[in-house]
N, C-alpha and C positions, 0 to 999 in steps of 0.2 A: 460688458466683459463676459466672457465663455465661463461657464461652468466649469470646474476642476474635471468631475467625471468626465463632461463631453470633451476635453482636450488631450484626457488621457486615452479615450474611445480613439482620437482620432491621428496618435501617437501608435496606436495597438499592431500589431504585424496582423498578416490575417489566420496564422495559427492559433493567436492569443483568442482571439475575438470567436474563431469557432470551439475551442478550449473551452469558453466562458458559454457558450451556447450551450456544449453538450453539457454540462456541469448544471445550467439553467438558474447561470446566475449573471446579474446585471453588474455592471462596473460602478464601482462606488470608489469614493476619499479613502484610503488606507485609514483603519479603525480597526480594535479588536473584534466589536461586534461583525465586521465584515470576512475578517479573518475568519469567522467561527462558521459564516457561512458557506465559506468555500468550503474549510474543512468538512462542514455535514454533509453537503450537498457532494462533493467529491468522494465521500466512503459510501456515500447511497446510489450513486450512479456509474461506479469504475471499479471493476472488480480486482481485487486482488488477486495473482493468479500465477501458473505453471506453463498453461497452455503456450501460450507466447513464447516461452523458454524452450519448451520443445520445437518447435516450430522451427524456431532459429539456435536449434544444436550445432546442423553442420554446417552455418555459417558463419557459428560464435567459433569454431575449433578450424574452418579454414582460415579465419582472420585473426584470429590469437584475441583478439580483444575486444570490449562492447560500446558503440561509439552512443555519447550523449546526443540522441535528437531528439525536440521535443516538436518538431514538424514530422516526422514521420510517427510518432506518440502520438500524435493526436488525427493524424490519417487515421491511423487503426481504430481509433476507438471508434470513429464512423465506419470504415469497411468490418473491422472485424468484432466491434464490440470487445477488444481486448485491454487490459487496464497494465499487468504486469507486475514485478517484483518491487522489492524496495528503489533498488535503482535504474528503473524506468520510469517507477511513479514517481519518487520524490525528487529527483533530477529535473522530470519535464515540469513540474509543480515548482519548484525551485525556478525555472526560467519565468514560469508566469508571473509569480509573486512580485519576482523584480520588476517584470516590465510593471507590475502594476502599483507599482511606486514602496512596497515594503523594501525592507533589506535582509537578504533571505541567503544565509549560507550551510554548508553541509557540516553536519554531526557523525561519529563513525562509532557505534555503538557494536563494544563486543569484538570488535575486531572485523564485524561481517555485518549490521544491521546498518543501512542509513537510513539518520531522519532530518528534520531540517532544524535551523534558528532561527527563528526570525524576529526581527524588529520593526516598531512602528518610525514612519520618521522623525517625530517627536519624542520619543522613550528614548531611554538608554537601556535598559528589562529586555533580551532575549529569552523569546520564549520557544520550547518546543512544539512543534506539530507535523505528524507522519500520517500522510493516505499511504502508506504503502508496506502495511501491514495489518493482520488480523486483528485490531486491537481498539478498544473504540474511544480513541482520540478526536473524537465531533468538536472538542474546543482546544485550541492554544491551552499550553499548559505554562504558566507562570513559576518559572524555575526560584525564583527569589522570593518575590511578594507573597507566594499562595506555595509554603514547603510542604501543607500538610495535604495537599492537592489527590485528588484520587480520579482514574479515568476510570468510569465500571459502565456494564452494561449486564440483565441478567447473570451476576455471578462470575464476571469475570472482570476483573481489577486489576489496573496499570497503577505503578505507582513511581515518582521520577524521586528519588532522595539523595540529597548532597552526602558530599562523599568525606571523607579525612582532610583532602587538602582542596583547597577554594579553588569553586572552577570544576570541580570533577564529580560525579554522579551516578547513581547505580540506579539502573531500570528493573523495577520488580515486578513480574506478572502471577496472580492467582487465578485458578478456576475454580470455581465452588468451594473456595476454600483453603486448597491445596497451591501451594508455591512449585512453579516452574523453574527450578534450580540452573536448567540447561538455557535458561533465559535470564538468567541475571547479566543484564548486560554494564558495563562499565562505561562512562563517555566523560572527555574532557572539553570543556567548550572552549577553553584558551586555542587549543589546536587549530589551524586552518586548514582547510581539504580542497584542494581538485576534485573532478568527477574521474580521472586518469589514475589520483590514489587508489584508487578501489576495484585497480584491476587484478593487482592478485589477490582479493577476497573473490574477485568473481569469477577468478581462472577455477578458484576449488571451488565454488556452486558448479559450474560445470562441465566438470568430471563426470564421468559414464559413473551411475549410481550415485551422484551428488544430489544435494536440498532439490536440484531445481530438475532433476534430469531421472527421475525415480518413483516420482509421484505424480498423479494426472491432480490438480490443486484449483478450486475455484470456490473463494472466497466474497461474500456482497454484505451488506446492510441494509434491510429495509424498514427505516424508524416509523414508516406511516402503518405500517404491519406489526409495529415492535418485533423483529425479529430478527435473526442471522443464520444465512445460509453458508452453509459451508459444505463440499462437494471435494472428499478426498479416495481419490479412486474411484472404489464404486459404490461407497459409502454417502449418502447424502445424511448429514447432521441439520436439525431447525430447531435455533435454541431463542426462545420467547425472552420477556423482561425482566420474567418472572424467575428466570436459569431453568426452567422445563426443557428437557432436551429430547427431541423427539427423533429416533434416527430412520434408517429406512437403505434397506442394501437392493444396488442395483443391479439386473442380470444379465445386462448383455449392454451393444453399443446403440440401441434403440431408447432402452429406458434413460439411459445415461441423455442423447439428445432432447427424450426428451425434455426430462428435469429442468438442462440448463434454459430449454426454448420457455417452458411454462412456470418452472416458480423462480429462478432466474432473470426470467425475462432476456436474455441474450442469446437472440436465434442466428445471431452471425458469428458468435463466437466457433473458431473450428475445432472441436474436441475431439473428432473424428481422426483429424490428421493427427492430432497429440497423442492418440491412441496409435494411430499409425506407426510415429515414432517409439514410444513406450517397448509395443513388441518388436522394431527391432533390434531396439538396445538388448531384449531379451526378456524383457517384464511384461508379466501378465496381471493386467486391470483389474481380473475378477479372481484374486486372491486374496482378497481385506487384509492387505499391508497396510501398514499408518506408519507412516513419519513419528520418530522420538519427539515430542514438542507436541500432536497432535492435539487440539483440547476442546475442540469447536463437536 
């Protein structure tokens, strides 16, 4: 009799199967421990990011709406090294999970944030897990069994806590300390979603000066460095384990490439053109604007 993995290996579409490549991770039995692998291994190789967003402004605003693929997701991350928003990552994350035997549905946090649910086949316990935010959710976060649960990473603290009425939950994020009030996000998990739900959260990301259309944004985790990059404008932030934040302002569109090519590691990503688009919306990179929320 075949091995569970090698039947699921050979179930896999071939998007799944490169998906799991670039991620550099093997196919295994749905298992929390395997979950947590994806999850680390997903926030350390796919960046969080803006760039994508600009890219595809005037073809989000000639088509009115952003269609779920997790085939062309995962083109990109080999031609272009690009990872994307909440809802390109946790969408295409979301298809994988399924095919690979979890039960994996969307969460709508705040009215604008998505993350996922997911279940093992044997549990009944959804738990939360989001690549597609700044935030360092490296494990499944156990909404029931584990309330007092905390995601940290140098000085920056997730925290998921039940809410008034059963089923509902607030997302709390600290930095050094300090509570991000414009991030207490709210989430009910009785609710069910589409990825079509979330098209008018997405119509206002982008709006000319919206989250996604005003800021050059490139986000990674590198845990074999202990550290996170974060790259907003033309500001590059490197904050250690230890919450050491070491910043560094950049002065043109040389320094900026090169940043992403050498502490990055993303020499395909096109920041270039992102920039391109930026000024002609009318914004200028090298005026150290931050986004309300910035904390990286």
């Amino acid at each position: 009799m075949e091995r569970w993995d090698t039947l699921i290996q050979k179930s896999l579409p071939p998007w799944a199967i490169q998906y799991l490549n670039y991620i550099q991770v093997p196919v295994h039995e749905p298992s929390y421990d395997y979950l947590t692998m994806i999850c680390t291994a997903h926030l350390n190789r796919i960046p969080f990011e803006h760039v994508s967003s600009l890219l595809n402004f005037k073809a989000y605003h000639k088509q009115k709406r952003l269609q779920q693929d997790e085939q062309k997701f995962v083109k990109h991350l080999f031609q272009h090294h690009t990872g994307g928003t909440c809802y390109v990552i946790n969408s295409s994350l979301n298809q994988l999970l399924n095919r690979l035997g979890f039960h994996s549905r969307y969460a709508l946090l705040g009215g604008g944030h998505v993350g996922l649910l997911v279940r093992l086949p044997d549990e009944q316990e959804e738990m939360y897990v989001d690549c597609g935010n700044s935030a360092p959710f490296f494990e499944p976060v156990r909404l029931e069994t584990d309330p007092n649960q905390v995601s940290r990473f140098g000085g920056i603290e997730i925290k998921l806590r039940s809410g008034d009425e059963p089923g509902t939950y607030t997302y709390h994020r600290e930095v050094d300390g300090k509570p991000l009030t414009e991030m207490n996000w709210t989430f009910d998990i009785r609710k069910i979603y589409r990825f079509d739900d979330f098209q008018e959260a997405i119509e206002n990301y982008y709006k000319p000066n919206g989250i996604f259309t005003s800021f050059l944004r490139c986000q990674i985790w590198q845990l074999d460095r202990q550290q996170s990059l974060s790259l907003v404008n033309n500001v590059l932030s490197i904050r250690n384990n230890r919450g050491e934040v070491e910043k560094h302002t950049l002065a043109n569109r040389n320094e900026v490439r090169e940043v992403i090519d050498r502490e990055f590691n993303l020499p395909r990503l096109p920041v270039e053109k992102a920039i391109d688009v930026l000024e002609e919306l009318g914004i200028n990179l090298f005026q150290n604007r931050h986004p309300k929320g910035e904390t990286q």
